[in-house]
Backbone of each chain as ProteinMPNN parsed JSONL, in Angstrom:
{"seq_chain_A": "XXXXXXXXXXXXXXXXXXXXXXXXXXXXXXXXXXXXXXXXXXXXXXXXXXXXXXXXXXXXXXXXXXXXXXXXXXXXXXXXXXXXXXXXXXXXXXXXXXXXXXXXXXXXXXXXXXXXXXXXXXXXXXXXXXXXXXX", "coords_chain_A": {"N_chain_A": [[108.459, 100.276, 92.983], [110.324, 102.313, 92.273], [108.901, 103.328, 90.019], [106.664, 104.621, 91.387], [107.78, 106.013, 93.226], [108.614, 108.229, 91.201], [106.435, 108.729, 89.902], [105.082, 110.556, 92.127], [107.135, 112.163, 92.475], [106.745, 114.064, 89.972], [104.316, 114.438, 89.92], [103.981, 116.166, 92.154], [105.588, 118.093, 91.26], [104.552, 118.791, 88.875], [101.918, 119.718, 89.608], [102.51, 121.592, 91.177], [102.186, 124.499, 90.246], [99.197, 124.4, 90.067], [98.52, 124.702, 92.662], [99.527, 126.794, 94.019], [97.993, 128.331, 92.302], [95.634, 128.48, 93.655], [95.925, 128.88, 96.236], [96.729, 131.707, 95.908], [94.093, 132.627, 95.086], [92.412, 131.978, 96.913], [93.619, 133.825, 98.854], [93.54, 136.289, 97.421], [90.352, 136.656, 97.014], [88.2, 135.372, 99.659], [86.634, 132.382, 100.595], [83.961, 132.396, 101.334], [82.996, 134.978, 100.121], [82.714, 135.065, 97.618], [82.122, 132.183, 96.954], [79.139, 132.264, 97.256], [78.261, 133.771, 95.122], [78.581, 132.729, 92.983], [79.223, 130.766, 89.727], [78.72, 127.815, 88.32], [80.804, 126.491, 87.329], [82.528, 128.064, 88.151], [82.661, 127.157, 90.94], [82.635, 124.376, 90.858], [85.656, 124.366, 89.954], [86.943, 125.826, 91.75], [86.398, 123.721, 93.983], [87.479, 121.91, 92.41], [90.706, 122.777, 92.342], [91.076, 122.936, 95.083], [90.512, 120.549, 96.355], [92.723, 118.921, 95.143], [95.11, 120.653, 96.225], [94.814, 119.602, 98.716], [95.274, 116.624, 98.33], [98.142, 117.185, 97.262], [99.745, 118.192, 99.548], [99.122, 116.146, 101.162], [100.588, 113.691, 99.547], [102.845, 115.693, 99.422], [103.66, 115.734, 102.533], [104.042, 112.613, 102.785], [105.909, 112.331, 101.136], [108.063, 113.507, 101.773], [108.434, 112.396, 104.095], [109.431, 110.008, 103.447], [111.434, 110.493, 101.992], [112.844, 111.153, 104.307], [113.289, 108.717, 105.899], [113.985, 106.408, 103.414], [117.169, 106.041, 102.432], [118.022, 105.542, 99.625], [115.917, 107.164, 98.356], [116.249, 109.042, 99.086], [118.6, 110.526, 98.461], [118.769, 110.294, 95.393], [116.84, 112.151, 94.823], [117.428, 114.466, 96.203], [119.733, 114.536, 94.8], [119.254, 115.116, 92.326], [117.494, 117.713, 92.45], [119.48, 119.2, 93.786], [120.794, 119.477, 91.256], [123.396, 117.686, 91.076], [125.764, 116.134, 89.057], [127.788, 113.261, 89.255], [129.823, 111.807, 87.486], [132.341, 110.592, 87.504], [134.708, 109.456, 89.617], [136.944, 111.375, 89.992], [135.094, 113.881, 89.808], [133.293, 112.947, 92.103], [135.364, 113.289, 94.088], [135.7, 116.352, 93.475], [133.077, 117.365, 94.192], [132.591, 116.233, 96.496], [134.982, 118.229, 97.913], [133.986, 120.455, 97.521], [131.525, 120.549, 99.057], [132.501, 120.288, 101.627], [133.583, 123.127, 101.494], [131.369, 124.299, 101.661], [130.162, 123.42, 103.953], [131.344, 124.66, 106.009], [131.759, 127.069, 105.429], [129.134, 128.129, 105.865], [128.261, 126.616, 108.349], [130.598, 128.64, 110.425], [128.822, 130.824, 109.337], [126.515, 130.604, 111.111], [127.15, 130.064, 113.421], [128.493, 132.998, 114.445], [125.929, 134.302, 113.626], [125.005, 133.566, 115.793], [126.272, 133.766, 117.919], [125.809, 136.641, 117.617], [123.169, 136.763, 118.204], [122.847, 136.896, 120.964], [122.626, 139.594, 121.348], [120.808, 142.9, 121.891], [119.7, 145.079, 120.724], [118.476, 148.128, 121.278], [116.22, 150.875, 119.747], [114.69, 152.98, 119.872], [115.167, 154.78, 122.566], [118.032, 155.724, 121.568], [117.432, 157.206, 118.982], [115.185, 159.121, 119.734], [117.328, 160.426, 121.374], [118.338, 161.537, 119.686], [117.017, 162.883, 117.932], [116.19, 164.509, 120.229], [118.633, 165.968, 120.569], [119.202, 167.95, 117.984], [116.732, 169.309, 118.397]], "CA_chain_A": [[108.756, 101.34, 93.956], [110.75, 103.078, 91.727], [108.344, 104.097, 89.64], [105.869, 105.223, 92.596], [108.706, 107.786, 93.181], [108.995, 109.245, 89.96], [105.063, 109.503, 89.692], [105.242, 111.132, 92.994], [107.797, 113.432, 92.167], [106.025, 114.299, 88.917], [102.743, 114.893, 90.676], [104.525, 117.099, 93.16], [106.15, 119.414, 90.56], [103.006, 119.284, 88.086], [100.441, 120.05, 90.421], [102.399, 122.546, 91.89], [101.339, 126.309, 89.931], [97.74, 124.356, 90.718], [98.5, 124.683, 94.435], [100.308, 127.994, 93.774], [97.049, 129.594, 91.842], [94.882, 127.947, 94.739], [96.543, 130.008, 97.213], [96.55, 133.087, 95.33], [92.82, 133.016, 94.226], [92.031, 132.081, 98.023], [93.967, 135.034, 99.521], [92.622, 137.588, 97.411], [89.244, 136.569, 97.518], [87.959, 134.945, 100.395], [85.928, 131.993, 100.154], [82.582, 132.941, 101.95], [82.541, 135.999, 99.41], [82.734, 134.714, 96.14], [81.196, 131.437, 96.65], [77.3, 132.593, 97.327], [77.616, 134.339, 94.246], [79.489, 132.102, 92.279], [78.577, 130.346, 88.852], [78.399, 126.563, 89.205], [81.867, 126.56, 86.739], [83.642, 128.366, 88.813], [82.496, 126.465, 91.949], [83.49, 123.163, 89.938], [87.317, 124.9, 89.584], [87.335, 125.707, 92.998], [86.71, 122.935, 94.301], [89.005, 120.862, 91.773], [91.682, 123.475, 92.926], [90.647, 122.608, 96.67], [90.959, 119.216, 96.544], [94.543, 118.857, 94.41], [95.79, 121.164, 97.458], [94.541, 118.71, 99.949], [96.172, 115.882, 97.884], [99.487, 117.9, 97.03], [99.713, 118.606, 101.169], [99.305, 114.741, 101.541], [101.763, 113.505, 98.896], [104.273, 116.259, 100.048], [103.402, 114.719, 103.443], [104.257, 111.448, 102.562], [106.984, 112.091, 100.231], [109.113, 113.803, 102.49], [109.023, 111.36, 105.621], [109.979, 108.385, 102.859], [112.681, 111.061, 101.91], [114.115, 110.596, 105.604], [112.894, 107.057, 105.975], [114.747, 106.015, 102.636], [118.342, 106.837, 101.662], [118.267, 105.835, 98.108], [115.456, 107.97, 97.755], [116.837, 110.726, 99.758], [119.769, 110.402, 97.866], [117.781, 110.263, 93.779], [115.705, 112.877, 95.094], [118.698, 115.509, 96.679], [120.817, 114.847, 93.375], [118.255, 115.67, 91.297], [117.086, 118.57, 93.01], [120.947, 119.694, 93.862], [121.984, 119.146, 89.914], [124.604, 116.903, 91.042], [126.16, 114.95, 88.342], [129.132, 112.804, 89.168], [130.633, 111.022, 86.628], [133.434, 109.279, 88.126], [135.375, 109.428, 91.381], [137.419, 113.178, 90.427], [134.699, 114.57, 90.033], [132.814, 112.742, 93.296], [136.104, 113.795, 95.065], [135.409, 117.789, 94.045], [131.672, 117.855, 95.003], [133.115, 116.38, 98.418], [135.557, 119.374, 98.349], [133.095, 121.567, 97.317], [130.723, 120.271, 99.882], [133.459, 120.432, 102.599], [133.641, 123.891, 101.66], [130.311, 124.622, 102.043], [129.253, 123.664, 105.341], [132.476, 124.602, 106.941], [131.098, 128.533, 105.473], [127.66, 127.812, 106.817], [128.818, 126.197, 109.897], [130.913, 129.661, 110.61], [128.263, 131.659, 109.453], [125.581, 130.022, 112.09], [127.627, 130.537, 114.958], [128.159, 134.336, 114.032], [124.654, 134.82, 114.127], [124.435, 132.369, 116.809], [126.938, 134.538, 118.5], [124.782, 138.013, 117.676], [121.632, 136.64, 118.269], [122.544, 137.045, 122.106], [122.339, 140.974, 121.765], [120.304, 143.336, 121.093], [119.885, 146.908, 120.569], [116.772, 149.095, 121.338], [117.067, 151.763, 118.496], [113.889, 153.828, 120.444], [115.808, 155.901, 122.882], [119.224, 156.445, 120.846], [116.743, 157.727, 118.065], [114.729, 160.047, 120.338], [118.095, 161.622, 121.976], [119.152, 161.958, 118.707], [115.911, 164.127, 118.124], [116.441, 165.535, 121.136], [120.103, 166.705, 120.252], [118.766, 168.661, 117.698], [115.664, 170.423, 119.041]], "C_chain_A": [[109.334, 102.57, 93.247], [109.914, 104.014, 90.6], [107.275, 104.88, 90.088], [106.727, 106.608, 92.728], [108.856, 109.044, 92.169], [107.365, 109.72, 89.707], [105.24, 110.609, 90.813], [106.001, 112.758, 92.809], [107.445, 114.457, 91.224], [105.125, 115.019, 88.994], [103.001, 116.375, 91.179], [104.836, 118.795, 92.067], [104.81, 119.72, 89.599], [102.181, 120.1, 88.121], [100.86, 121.218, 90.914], [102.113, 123.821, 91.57], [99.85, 125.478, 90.022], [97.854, 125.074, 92.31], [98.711, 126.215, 94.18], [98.986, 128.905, 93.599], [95.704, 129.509, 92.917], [95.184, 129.142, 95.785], [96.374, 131.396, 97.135], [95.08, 133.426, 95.277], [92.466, 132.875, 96.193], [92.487, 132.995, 98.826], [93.237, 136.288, 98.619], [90.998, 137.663, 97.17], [88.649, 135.515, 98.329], [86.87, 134.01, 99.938], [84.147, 132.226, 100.299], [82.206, 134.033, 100.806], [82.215, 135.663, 97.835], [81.389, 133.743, 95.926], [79.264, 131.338, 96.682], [76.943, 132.818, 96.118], [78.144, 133.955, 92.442], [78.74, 131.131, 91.355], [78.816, 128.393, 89.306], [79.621, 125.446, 88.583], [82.74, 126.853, 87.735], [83.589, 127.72, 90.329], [83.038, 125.019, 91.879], [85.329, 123.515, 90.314], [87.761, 125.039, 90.714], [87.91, 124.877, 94.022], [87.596, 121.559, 94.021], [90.238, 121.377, 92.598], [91.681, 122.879, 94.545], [91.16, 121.145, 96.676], [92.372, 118.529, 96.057], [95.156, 119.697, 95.918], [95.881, 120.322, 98.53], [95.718, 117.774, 99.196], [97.588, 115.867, 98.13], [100.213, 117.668, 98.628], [99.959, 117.13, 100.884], [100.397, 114.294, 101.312], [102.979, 114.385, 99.614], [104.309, 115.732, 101.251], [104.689, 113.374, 103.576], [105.793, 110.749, 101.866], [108.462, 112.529, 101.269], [109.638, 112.756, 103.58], [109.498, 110.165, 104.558], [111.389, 109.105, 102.255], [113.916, 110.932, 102.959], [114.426, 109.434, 105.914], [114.331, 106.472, 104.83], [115.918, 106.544, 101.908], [118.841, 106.696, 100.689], [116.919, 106.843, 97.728], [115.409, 109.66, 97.765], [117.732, 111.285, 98.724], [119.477, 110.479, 95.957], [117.088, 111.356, 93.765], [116.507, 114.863, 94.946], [119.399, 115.815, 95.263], [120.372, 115.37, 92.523], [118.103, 117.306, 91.799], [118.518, 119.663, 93.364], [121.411, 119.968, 92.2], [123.451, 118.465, 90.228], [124.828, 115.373, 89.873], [127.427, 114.698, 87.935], [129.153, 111.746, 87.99], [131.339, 110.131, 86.857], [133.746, 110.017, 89.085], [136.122, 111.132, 90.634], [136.186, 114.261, 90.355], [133.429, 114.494, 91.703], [134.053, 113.439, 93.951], [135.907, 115.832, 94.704], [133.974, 118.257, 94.318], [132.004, 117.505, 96.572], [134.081, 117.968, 98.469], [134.543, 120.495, 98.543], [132.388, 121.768, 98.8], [131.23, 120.814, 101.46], [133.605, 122.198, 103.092], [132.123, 124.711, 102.283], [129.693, 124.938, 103.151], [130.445, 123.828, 106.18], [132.301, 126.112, 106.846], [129.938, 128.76, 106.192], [127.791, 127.931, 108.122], [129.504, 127.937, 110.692], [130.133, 130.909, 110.444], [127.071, 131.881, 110.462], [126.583, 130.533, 113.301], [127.977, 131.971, 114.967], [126.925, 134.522, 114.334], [124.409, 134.648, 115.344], [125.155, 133.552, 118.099], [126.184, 136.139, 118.697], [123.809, 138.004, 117.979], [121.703, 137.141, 120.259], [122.524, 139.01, 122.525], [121.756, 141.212, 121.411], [119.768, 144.725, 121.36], [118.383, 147.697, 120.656], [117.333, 150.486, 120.746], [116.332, 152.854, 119.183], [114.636, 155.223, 121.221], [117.355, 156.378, 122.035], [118.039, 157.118, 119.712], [116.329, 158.961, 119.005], [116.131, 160.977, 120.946], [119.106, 161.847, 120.815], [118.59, 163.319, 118.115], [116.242, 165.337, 119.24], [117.309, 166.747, 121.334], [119.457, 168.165, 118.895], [117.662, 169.747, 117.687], [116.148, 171.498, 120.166]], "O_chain_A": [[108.941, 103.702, 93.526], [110.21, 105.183, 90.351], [106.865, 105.786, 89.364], [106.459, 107.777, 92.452], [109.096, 110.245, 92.293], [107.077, 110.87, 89.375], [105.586, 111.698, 90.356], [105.611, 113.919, 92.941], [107.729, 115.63, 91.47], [104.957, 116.066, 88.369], [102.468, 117.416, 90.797], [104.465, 119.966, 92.15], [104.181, 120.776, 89.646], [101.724, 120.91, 87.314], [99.996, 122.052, 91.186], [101.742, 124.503, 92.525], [99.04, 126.405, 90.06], [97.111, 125.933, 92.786], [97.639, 126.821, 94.178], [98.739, 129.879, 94.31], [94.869, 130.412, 92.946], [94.532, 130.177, 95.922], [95.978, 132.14, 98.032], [94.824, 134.619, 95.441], [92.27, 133.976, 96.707], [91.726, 133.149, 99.782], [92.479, 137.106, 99.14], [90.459, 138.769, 97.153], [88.514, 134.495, 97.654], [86.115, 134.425, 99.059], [83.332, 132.191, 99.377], [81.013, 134.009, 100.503], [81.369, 136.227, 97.14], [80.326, 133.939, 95.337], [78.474, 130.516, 96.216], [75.858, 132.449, 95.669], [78.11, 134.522, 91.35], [77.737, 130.59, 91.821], [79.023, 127.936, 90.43], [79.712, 124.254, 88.877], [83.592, 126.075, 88.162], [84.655, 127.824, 90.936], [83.785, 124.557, 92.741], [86.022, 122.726, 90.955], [88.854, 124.546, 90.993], [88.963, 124.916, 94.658], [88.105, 120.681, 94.718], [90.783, 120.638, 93.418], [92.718, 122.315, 94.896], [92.286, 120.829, 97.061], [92.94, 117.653, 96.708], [95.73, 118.921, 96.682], [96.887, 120.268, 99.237], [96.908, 118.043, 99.364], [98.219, 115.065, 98.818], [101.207, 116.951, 98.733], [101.035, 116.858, 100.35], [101.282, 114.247, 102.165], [103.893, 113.858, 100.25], [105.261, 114.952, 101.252], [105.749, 113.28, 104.196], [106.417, 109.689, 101.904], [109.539, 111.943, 101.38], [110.785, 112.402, 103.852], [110.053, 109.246, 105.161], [112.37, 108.39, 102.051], [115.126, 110.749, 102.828], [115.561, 109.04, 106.18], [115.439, 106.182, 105.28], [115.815, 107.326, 100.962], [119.873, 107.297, 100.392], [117.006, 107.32, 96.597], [115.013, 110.668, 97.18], [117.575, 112.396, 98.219], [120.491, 110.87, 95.379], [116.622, 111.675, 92.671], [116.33, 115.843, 94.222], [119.586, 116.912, 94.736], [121.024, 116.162, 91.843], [118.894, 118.064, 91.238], [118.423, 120.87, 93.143], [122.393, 120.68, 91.994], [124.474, 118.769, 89.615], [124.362, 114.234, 89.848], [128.107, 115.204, 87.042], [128.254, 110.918, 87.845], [131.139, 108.962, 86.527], [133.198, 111.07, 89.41], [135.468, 112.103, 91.014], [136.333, 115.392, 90.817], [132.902, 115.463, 92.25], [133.652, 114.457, 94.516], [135.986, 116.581, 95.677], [133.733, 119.422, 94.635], [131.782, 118.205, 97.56], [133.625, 118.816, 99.236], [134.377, 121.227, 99.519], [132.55, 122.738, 99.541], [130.581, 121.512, 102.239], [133.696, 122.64, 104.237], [132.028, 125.532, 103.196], [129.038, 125.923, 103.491], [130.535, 123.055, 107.135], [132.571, 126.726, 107.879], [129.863, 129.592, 107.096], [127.572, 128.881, 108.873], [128.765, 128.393, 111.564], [130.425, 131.928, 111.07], [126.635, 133.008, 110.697], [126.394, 131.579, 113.923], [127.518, 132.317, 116.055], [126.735, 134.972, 115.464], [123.703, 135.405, 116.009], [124.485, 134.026, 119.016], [126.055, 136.675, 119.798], [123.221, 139.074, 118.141], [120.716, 137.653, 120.787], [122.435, 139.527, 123.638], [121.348, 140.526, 120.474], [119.497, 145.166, 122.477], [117.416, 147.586, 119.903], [118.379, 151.067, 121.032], [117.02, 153.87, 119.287], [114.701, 156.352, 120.735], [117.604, 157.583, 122.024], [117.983, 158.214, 120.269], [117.166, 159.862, 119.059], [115.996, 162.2, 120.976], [120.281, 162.207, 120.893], [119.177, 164.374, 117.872], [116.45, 166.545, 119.133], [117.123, 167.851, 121.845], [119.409, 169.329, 119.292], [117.713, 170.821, 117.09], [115.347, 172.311, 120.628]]}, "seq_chain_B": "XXXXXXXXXXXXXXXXXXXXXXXXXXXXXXXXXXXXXXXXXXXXXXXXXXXXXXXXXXXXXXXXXXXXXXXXXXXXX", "coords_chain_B": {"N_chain_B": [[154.92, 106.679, 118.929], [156.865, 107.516, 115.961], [156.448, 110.053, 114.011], [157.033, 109.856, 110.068], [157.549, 111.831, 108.22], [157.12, 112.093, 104.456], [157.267, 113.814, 101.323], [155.597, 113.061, 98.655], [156.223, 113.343, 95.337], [154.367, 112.899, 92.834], [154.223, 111.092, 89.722], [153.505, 110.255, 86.104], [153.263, 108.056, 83.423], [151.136, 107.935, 81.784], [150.236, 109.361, 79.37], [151.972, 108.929, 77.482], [152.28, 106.121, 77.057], [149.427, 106.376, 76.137], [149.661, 107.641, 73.561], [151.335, 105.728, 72.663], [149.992, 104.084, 72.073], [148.293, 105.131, 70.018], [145.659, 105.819, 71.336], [142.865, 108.33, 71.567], [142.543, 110.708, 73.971], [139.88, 110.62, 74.533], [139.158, 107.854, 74.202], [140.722, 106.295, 75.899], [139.695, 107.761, 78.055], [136.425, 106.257, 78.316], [137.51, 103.646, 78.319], [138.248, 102.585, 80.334], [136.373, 103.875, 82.023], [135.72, 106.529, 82.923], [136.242, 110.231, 82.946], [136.046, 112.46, 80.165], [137.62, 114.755, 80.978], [138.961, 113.617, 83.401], [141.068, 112.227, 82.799], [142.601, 114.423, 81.217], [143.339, 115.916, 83.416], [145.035, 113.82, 84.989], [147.136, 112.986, 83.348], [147.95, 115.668, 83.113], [149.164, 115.734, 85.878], [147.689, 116.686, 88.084], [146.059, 115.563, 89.161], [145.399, 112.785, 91.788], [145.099, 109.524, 90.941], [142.246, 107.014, 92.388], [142.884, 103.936, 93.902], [141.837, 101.721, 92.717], [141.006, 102.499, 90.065], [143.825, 103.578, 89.23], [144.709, 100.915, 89.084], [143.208, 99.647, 87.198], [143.782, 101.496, 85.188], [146.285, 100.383, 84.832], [146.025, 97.726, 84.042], [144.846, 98.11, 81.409], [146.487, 98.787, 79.97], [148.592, 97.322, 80.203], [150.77, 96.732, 81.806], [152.619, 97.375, 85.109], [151.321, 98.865, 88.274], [153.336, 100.185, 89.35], [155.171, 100.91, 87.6], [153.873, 102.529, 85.885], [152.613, 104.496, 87.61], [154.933, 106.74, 89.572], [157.426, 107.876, 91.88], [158.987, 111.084, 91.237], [161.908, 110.945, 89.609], [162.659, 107.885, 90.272], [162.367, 106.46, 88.03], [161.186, 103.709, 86.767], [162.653, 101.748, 83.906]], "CA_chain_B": [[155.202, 105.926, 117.434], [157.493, 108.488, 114.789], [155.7, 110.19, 112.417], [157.551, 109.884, 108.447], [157.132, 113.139, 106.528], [157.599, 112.098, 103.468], [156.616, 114.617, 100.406], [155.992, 112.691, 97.475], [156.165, 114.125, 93.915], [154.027, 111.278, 91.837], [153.795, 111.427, 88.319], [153.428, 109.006, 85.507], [153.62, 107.838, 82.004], [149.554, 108.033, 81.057], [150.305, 110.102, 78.111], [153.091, 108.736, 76.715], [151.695, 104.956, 76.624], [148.709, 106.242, 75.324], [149.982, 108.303, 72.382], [151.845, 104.999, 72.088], [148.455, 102.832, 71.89], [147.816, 105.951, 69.539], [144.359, 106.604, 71.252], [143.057, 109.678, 72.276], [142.228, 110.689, 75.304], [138.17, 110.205, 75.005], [139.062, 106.596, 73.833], [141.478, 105.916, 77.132], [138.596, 107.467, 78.721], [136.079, 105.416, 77.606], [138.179, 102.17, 78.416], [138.583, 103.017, 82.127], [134.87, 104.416, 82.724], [136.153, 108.072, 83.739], [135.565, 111.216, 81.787], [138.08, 112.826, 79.339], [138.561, 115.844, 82.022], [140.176, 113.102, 84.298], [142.058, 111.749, 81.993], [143.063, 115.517, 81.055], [143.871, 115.933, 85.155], [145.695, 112.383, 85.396], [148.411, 113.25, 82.389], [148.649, 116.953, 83.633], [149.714, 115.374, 87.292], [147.091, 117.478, 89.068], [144.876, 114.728, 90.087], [145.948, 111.849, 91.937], [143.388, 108.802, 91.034], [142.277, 105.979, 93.091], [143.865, 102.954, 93.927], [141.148, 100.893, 91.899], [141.111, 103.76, 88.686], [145.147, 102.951, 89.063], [144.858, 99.267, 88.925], [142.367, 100.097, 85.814], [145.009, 101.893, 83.728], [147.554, 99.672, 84.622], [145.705, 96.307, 83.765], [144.633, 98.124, 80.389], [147.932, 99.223, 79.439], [149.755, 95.904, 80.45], [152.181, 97.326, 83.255], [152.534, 97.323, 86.712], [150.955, 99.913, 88.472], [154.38, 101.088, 89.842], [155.745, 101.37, 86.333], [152.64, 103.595, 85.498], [152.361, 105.974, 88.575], [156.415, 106.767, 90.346], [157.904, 109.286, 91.865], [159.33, 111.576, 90.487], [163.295, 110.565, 90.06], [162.442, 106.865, 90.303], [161.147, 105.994, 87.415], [161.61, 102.275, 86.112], [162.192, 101.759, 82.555]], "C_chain_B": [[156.123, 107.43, 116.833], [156.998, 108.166, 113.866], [157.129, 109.943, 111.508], [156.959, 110.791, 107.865], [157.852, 112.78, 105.789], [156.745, 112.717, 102.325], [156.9, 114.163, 99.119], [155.222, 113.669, 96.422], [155.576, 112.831, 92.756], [153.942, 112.101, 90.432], [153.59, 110.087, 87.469], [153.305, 108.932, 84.117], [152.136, 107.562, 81.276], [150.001, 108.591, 79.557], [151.069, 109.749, 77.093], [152.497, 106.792, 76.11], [150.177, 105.275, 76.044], [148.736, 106.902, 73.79], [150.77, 107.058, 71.542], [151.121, 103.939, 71.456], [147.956, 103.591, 70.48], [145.932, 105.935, 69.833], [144.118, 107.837, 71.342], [142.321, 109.813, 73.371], [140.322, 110.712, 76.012], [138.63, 108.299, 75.095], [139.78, 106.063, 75.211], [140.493, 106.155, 78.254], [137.647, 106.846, 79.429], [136.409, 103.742, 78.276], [137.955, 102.068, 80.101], [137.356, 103.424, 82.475], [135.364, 105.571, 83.215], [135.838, 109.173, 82.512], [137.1, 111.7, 81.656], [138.602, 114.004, 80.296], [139.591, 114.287, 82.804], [141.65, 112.788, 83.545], [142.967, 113.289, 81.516], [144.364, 115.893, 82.471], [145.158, 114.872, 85.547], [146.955, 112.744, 84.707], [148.344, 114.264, 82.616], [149.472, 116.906, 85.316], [148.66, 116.241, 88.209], [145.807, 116.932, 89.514], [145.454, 113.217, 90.385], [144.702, 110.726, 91.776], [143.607, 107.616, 92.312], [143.012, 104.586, 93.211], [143.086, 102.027, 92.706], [141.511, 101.725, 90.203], [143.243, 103.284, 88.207], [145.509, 101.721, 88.378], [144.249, 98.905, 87.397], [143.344, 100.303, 84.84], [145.881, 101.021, 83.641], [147.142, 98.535, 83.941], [145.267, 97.417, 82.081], [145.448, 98.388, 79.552], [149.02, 97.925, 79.631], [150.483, 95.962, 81.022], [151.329, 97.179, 84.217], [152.226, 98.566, 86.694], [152.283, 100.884, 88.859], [155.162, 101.454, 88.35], [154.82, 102.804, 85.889], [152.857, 105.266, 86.249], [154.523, 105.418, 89.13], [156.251, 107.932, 90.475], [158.644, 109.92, 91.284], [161.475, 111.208, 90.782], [163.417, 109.145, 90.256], [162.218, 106.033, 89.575], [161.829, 104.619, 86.432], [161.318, 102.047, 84.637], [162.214, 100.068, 82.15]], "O_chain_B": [[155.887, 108.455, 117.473], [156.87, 107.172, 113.152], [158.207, 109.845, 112.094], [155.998, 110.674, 107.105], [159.069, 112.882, 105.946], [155.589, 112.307, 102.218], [157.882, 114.484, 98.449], [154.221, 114.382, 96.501], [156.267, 112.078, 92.069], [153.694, 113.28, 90.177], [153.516, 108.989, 88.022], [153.234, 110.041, 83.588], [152.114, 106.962, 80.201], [149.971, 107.755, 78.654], [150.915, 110.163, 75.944], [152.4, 106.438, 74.935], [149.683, 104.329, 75.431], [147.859, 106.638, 72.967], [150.93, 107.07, 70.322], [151.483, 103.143, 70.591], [147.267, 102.899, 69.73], [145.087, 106.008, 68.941], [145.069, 108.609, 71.22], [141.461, 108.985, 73.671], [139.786, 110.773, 77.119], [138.343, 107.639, 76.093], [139.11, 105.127, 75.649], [140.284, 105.353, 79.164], [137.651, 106.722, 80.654], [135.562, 102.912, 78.604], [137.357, 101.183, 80.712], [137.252, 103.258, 83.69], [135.406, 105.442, 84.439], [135.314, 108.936, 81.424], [138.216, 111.629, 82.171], [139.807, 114.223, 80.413], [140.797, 114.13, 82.614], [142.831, 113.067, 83.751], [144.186, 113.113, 81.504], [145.586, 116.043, 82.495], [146.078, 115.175, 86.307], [147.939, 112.832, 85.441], [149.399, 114.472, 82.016], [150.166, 117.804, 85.795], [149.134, 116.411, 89.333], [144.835, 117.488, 90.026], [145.898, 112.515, 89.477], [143.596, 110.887, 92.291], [144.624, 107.366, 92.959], [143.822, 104.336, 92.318], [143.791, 101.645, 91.772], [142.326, 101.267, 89.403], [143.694, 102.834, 87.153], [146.296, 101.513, 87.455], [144.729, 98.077, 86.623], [143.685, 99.561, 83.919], [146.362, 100.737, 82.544], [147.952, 98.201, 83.077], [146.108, 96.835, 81.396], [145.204, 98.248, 78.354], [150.132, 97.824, 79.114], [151.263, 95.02, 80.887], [150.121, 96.985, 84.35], [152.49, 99.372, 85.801], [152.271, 102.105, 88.702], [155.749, 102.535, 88.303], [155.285, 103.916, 85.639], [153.081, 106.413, 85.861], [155.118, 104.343, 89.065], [155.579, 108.79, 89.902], [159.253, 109.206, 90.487], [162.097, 111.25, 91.844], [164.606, 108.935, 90.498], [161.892, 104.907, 89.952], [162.749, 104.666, 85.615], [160.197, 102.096, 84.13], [161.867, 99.697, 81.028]]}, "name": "protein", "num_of_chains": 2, "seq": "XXXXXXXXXXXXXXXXXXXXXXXXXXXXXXXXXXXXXXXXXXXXXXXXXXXXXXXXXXXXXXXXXXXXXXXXXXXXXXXXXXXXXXXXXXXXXXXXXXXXXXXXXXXXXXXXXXXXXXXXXXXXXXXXXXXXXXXXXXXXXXXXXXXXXXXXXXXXXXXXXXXXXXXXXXXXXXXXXXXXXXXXXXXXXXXXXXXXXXXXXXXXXXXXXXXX"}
């Protein structure tokens, strides 16, 4: 299992400037345009590219719901991805502080918004009788 | 029920029994599974450790844990 994860994870980060140049090459040229006139190389590349995307999509898929599903892998996955590396218990007790601090800023900064989100300002007429003031 | 405020001042003799072991403070480290910051933290008084990490120093040092950690003004020789 454990090593399923680490391929996985591997895959994920690997593959990903594939996915990345996939994206890119498919936004600025469309596929309908290229491919008619397209060599039988670059139709090959395409469709390698094409199909790793599909994959990638899957795996990320897959990887994530066993991310919620499983909390040692949530947890191997997060640390990694966080750079968390405890050592012993003082320093587990200041990533809890840390942590503490964290979403207790968050937390305060969400309800702020949460709090602003219920107004909101139409800039249209103060602009125009601002025009207006001067004409 | 009545609360007890009581404001203790802990400290302890880490430094002194290990200068007496003559290790140094990776090697006390080391012994205990903790990193040399704690051990830095633990003999500066500005980290209080766990009850287990406690029980650790004390059983590797050969004292009671209350000999080890006291308050300050208490301290059993």
């Amino acid at each position: 299992m454990n090593k399923l994860i680490r391929f996985i994870q591997n895959y994920l980060i690997i593959a990903l400037p594939f996915v990345i140049a996939c994206m890119i090459w498919s936004t600025v040229s469309p596929e309908e345009q290229f491919l008619a006139e397209a060599s039988t190389l670059t139709t090959m590349i395409w469709n390698a590219l094409s199909i790793n995307l599909m994959g990638w999509f899957a795996i990320l898929v897959l990887f994530l719901t066993l991310s919620v599903i499983a909390p040692s892998i949530r947890e191997k996955t997060l640390r990694r991805l966080a750079n968390l590396k405890e050592r012993d218990e003082r320093e587990q007790y200041i990533t809890g502080q840390a942590s503490r601090a964290a979403y207790i800023s968050t937390l305060s900064l969400t309800l702020f918004f949460l709090f602003f989100s219920i107004f909101s300002l139409k800039s249209k007429r103060l602009i125009n009788r601002i025009f207006q003031s001067f004409n | 029920m009545p609360r007890i405020e009581v404001k203790l001042t802990l400290n302890n003799c880490i430094q002194e029994l290990r200068i007496t072991k003559n290790l140094t403070q990776q090697d006390l480290a080391d012994a205990v599974d903790v990193t040399r910051g704690t051990i830095i933290a633990l003999e500066k008084g500005s980290y209080n450790p766990s009850l287990e990490l406690a029980f650790r120093l004390a059983i590797f040092f050969k004292v009671g844990v209350e000999e080890l950690f006291f308050e300050e003004g208490t301290r059993r020789e």
